[in-house]
DOVEXBA-241509 format. One record per residue (C-alpha): residue in three letters; x, y, z. Coordinates in steps of 0.001 Angstrom, whole numbers, padded with zeros to 6 digits, always signed. Layout:
<nodes>
alaXYZ
...
</nodes>
This chain:
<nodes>
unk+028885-000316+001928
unk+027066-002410-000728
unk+026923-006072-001100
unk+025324-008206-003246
unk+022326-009540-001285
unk+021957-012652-003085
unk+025517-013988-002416
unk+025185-012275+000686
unk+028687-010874+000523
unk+028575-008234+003290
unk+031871-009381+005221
unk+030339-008717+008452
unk+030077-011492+011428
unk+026243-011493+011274
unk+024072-011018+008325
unk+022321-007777+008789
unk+019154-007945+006948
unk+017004-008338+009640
unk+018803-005387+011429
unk+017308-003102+008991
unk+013603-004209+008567
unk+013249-002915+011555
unk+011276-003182+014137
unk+008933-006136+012794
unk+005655-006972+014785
unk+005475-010172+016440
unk+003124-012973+015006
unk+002127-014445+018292
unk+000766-017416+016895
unk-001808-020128+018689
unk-003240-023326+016876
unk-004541-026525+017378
unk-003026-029635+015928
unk-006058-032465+015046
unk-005538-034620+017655
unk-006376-031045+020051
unk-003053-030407+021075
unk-002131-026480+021706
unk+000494-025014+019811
unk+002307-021126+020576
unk+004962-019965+018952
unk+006358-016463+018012
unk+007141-015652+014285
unk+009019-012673+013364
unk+008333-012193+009734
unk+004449-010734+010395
unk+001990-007904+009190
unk-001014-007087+008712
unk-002383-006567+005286
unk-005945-005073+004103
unk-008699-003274+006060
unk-012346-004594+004354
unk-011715-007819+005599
unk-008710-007909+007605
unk-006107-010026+006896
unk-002831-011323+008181
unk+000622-013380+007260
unk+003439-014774+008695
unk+006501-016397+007310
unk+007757-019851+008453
unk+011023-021308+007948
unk+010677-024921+007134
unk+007021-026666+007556
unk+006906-026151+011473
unk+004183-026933+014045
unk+002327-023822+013348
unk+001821-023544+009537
unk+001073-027707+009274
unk-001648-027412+012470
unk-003458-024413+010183
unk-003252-026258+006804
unk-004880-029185+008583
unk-007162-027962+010810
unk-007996-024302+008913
unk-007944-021480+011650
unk-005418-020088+014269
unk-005009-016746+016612
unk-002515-013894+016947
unk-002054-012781+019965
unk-000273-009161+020805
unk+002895-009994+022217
unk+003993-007266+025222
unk+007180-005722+027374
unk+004883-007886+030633
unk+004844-011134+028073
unk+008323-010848+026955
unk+009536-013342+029134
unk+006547-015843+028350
unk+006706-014922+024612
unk+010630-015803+024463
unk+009390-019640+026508
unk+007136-020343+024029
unk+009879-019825+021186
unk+011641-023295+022214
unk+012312-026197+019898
unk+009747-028920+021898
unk+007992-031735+020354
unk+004762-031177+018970
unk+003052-032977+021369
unk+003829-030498+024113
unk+001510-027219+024923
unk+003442-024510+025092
unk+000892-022267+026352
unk+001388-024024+029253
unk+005032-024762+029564
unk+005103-020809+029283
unk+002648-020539+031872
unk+000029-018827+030366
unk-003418-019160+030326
unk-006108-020377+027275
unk-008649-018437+026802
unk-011427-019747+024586
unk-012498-017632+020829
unk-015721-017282+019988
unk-015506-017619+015958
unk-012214-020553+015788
unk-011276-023388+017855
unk-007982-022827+018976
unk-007275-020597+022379
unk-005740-017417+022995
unk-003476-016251+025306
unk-005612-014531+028247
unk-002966-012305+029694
unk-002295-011098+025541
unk-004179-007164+025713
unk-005201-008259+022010
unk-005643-010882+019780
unk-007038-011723+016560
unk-009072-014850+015363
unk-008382-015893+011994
unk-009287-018548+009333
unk-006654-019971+006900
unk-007042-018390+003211
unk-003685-020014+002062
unk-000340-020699+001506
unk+002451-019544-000520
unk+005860-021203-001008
unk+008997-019005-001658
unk+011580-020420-004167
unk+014665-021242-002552
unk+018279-019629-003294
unk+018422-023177-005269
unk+016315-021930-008224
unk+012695-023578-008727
unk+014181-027037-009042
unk+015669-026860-005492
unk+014732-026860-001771
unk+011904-024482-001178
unk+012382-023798+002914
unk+010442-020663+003229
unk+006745-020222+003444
unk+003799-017385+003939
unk+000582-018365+005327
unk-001915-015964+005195
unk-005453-015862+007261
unk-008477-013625+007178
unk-009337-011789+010577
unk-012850-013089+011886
unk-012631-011429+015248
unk-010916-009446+017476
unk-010577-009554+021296
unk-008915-005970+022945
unk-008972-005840+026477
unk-011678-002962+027619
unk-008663-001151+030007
unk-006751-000223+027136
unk-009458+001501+025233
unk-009410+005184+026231
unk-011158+007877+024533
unk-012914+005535+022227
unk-009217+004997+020860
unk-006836+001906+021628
unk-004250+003360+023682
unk-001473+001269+021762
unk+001663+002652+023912
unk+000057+001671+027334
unk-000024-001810+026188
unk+003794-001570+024895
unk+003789-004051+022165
unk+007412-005466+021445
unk+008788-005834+017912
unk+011648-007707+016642
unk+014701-006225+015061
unk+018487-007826+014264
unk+020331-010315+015843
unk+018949-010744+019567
unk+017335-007161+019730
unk+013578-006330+020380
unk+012240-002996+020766
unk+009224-001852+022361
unk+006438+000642+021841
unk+006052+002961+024511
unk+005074+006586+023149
unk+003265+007193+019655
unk+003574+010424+017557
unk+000707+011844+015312
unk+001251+013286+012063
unk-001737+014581+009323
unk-001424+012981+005712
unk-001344+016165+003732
unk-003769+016502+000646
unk-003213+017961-002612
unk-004907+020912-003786
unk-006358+020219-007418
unk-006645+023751-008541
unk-002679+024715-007549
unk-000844+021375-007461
unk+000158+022222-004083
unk+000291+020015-000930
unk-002424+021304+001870
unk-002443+020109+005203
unk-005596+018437+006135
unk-008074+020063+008413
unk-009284+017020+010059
unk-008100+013455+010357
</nodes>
């Protein structure tokens, strides 16, 4: 089938974009609103982007807790969302008022950062401090004149906290930790065995593609 993806066309009972950007990591995201209350919610637009410094996004539909609390208050954490969190992760995703902690209506426990303000999640294998870099608004299926609903807010990665039990071989054992990622309609997936494959190189003499000797 083809459809045309900005009238959105398809025919079917549930749009299926987000069944085939698939699976998409979990921004597990902590803040602190000014007057100190804790804020945790999951976004499922999230990535990682850049290695020298790191950096993250996440996209938010509509101007929610999350995105205003960074704006105002400049930093925030991502925290690894896990098959044991799943539960805890899916608590914190409810519509409350922005007065409540949801760190604590999913009971879970804050754990202080040592370069930002805001907690993380303790029982989280990972997480990543961050400081706001900025904000980008995404036009609208109105045009540039209309309603602009979506927005990415990006942060730099200022430290990283990876629990010392999942660190095996010098390496991060990612599959023991078993990440979840989500797909299309109510579907997750999680990570729980990793392949390896070599990039190849190119020989510059031939042309040819070589396999790499070492990683």
């Amino acid at each position: 089938m083809f459809y045309d993806a900005l009238k959105n066309d398809h025919g079917l009972p549930h749009d299926p974009f987000k069944a085939l950007v698939v699976p998409r990591p979990i921004g597990w995201i902590s803040s602190l609103a000014p007057d100190g209350t804790v804020n945790l919610a999951p976004y499922s637009f999230f990535n990682a982007m850049a290695t020298d410094p790191h950096y993250v996004l996440f996209g938010s539909g509509g101007r929610k807790d999350s995105q205003r609390n960074i704006e105002e208050t400049g930093e925030f954490v991502c925290n690894l969302a896990t098959w044991d969190l799943r539960e805890e992760m899916n608590r914190s995703s409810a519509a409350v008022r922005p007065d409540v902690d949801e760190i604590a209506l999913a009971g879970l426990t804050p754990a202080p950062c040592a370069r930002v303000r805001p907690p993380r999640v303790k029982e989280a294998p990972a997480a990543l401090e961050c400081v706001y870099d900025r904000t980008i608004t995404l036009e609208g299926a109105e045009g540039p004149d209309g309603h602009h609903p979506y927005a990415i807010v990006l942060g730099k990665v200022v430290g990283i906290h990876i629990d010392d039990s999942y660190i095996r071989n010098g390496l991060v054992d990612t599959a023991a930790m078993k990440p979840i990622a989500r797909c299309g309609y109510m579907d997750y997936a999680v990570v729980t065995e990793l392949f390896q494959m070599r990039r190849p190189d190119v020989d510059g003499e031939r042309g040819a593609i070589v396999e790499r000797e070492t990683t």
